[in-house]
C-alpha positions in Angstrom: -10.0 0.3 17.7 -8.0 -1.2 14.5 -4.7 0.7 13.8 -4.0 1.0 9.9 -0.5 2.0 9.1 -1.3 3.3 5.7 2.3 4.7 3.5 1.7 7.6 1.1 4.1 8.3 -1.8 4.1 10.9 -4.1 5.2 10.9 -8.1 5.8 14.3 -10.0 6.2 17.7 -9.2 3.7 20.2 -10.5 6.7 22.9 -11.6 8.0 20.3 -13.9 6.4 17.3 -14.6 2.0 17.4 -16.5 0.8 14.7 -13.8 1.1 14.4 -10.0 0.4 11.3 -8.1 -0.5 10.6 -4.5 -1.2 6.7 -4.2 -0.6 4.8 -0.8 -1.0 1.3 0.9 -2.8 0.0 4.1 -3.0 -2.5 6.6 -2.9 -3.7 10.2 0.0 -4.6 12.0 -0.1 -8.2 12.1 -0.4 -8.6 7.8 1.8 -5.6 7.7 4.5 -8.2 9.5 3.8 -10.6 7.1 3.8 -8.3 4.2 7.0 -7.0 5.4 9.2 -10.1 6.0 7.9 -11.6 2.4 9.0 -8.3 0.7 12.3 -8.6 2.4 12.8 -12.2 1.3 11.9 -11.2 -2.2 14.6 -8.3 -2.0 17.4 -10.6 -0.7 16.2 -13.4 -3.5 16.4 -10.5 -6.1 19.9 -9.8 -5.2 21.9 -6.4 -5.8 18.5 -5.2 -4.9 18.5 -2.9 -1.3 14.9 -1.4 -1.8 12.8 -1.9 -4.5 12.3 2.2 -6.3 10.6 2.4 -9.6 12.4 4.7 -11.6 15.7 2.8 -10.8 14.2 -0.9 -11.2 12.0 0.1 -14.4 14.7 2.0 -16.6 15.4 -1.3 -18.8 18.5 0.0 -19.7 20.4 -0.5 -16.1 21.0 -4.2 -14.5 19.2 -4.7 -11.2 20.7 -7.9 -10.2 21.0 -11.0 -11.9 16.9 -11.3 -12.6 16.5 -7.7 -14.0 19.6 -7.9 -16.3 20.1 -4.7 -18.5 18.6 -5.0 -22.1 15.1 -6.4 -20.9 11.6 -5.7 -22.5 9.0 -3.6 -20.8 7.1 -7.5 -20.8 10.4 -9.2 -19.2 10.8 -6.8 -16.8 7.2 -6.5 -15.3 7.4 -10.6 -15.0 10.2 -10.0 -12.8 8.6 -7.6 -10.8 4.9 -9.3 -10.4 6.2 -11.0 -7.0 6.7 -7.8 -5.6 2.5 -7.0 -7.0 2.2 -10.7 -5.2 3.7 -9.7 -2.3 1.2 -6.5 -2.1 -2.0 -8.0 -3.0 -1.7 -11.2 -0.4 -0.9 -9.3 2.7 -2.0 -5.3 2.6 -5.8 -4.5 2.6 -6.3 -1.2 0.9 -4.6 0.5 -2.0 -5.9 3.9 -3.3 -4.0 5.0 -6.7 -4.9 8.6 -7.5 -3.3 10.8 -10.0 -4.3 14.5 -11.3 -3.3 16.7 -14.3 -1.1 19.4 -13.4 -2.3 21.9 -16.0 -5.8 21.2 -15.7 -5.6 21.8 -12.2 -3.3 25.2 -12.6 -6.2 26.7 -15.4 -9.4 26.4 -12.7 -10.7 29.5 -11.9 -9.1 31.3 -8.9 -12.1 31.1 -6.9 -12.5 27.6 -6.8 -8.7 26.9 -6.3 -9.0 29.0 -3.9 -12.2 26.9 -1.8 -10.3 24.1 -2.5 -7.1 25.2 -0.4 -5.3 28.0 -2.5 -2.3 26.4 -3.3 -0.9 26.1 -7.2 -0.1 22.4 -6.4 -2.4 19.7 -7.3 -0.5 17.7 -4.8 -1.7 18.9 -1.4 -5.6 18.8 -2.8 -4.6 15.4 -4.0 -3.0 14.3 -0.6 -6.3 15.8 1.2 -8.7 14.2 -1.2 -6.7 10.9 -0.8 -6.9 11.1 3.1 -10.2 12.1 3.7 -11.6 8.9 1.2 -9.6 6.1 3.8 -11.9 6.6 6.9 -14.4 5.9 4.2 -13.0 2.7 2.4 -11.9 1.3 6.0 -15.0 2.4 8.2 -16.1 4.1 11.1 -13.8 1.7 13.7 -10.5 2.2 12.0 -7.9 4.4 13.2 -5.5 5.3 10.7 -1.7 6.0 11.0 -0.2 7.4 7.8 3.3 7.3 7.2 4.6 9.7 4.4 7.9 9.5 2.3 9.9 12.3 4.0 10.1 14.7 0.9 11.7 17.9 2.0 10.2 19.6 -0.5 6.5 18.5 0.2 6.8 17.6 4.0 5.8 20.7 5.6 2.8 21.7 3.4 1.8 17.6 3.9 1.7 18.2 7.7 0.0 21.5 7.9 -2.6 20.3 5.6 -3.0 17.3 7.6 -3.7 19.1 10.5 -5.8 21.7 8.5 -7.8 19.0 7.7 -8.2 17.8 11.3 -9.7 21.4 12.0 -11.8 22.0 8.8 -13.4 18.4 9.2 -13.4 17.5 12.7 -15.5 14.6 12.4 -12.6 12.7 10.9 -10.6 13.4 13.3 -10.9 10.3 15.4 -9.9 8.1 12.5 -6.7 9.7 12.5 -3.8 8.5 14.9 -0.8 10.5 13.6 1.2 11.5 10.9 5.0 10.7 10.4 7.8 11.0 7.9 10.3 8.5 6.6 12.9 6.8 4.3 11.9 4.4 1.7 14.5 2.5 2.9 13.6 1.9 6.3 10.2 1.2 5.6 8.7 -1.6 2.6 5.3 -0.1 2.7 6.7 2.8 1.4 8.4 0.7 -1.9 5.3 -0.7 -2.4 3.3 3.1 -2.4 6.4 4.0 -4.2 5.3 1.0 -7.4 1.4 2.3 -7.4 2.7 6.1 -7.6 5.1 5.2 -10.4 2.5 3.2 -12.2 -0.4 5.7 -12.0 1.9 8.9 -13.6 2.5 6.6 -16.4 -1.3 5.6 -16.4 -2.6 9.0 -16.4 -0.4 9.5 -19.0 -1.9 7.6 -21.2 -5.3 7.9 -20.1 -5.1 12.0 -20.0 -3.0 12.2 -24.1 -2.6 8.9 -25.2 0.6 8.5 -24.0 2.4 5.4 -24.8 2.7 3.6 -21.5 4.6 -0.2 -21.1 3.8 -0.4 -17.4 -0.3 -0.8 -17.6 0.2 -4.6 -17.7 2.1 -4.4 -14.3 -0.8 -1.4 -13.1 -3.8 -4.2 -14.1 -1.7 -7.1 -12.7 -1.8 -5.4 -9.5 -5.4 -4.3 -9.6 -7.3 -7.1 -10.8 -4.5 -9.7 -10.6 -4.9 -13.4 -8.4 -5.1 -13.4 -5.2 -3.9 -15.8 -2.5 -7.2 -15.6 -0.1 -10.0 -16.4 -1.4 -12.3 -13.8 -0.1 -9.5 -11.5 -1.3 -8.8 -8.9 1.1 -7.0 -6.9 -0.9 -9.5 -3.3 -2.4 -8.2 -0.9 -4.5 -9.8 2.1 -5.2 -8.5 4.7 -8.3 -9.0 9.1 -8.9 -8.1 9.9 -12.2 -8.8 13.6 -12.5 -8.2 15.0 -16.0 -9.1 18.1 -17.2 -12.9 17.2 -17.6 -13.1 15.4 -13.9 -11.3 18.7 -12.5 -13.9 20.9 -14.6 -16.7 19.1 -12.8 -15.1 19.4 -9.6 -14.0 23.1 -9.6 -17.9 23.7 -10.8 -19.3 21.8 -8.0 -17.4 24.1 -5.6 -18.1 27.2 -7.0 -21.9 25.9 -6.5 -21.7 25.0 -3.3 -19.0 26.6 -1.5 -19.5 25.6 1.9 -19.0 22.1 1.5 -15.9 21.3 3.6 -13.2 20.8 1.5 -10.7 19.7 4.2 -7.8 22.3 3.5 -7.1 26.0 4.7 
């Protein structure tokens, strides 16, 4: 059975900020070893540059090394970053980008928030959703690793809803190898789940009020950019639950409750 490391980031917290995103990467070890020693070459080439995070390398007003000099365009700066989307798209096989409106999510009727896991965060429905579509994108034969970005304020809740999941849908528990924790900084896969979160807040931004957004050029780049292969191996898959898609989905539940939702 096929191992897929797959690295889940988070962007947003529902006490603060109208959108939360849980968007990840995945691939098998060997193209995970390719993807990793290109993204380090790019990182030494970029200079000044010892991980690549989005909110840092994206505010145009700060220098990140000598080809992301302060004072750059939104257009300047996403040309400097498309090797990075390169790097992504030739090497890693699946990329889910997912993001959910906080205050659509907070105004469902109890009931169905509470079928769907009882929590007031969007983001543990939104991890659970996520991990219960990858067995699904990668098949039946895949076994999936998934390596988080250890967030001490949403680490614990991830794990026990992972292994809530396990027990309210134990037929996906096969494709599950483990669940772990870790620094950005340690681990590239991360940086690059780190881009697609980034780039799906500001997408659902825009796509939830009409939000001004400078990063969809880097967002489409990714998804429907070149590839090197040709077959591509590269799928992405995208949630964007507004208000109307979270409407729909709070009244299927209250319809048919016993569906398994995957949560506690």
């Amino acid at each position: 059975m096929a191992i897929v490391h797959f690295f889940c980031d988070e962007s947003g917290k529902y006490q603060k900020d109208p959108v939360v995103t849980v968007s990840g990467v995945g691939a098998e070890l060997q193209r995970l070893k390719d993807f990793d020693e290109e993204w380090i070459e790019l990182l030494r080439a970029y200079e000044l540059l010892p991980e690549l995070h989005m909110s840092r390398v994206f505010d145009l007003g700060q220098a990140n090394g000598p080809k992301m000099p302060a004072g750059q365009n939104a257009d300047e700066r996403i040309t400097a970053l498309l090797p990075f989307a390169d790097c992504i798209n030739n090497h890693i096989e699946i990329g889910l980008v997912q993001a959910w409106d906080v205050h659509g999510y907070i105004n469902l009727p109890t009931e169905a928030k509470r079928l769907l896991g009882g929590s007031h965060d969007p983001y543990q429905l939104a991890f659970i959703r996520g991990i219960l579509e990858i067995p699904k994108l990668l098949g039946a034969d895949a076994a999936i690793s998934i390596v988080c970005d250890d967030n001490e304020v949403t680490a614990w809740d991830t794990y026990t809803h992972y292994r809530a999941i396990l027990k309210a849908v134990p037929d996906c528990g096969a494709n599950f190898a483990g669940i772990g924790f870790a620094k950005s900084h340690n681990f590239n896969g991360l940086q690059a789940a780190d881009m697609i979160a980034f780039l799906a807040r500001r997408e659902a931004g825009a796509r939830f009020w009409g939000r001004s957004n400078n990063t969809r050029a880097l967002l489409d780049y990714l998804t429907n950019g070149p590839r090197l292969e040709i077959p591509a191996v590269m799928k992405w898959y995208s949630m964007f639950a507004g208000e109307k898609e979270l409407i729909n989905l709070a009244n299927a539940v209250l319809k048919n409750p016993s569906v398994p939702r995957g949560s506690v």
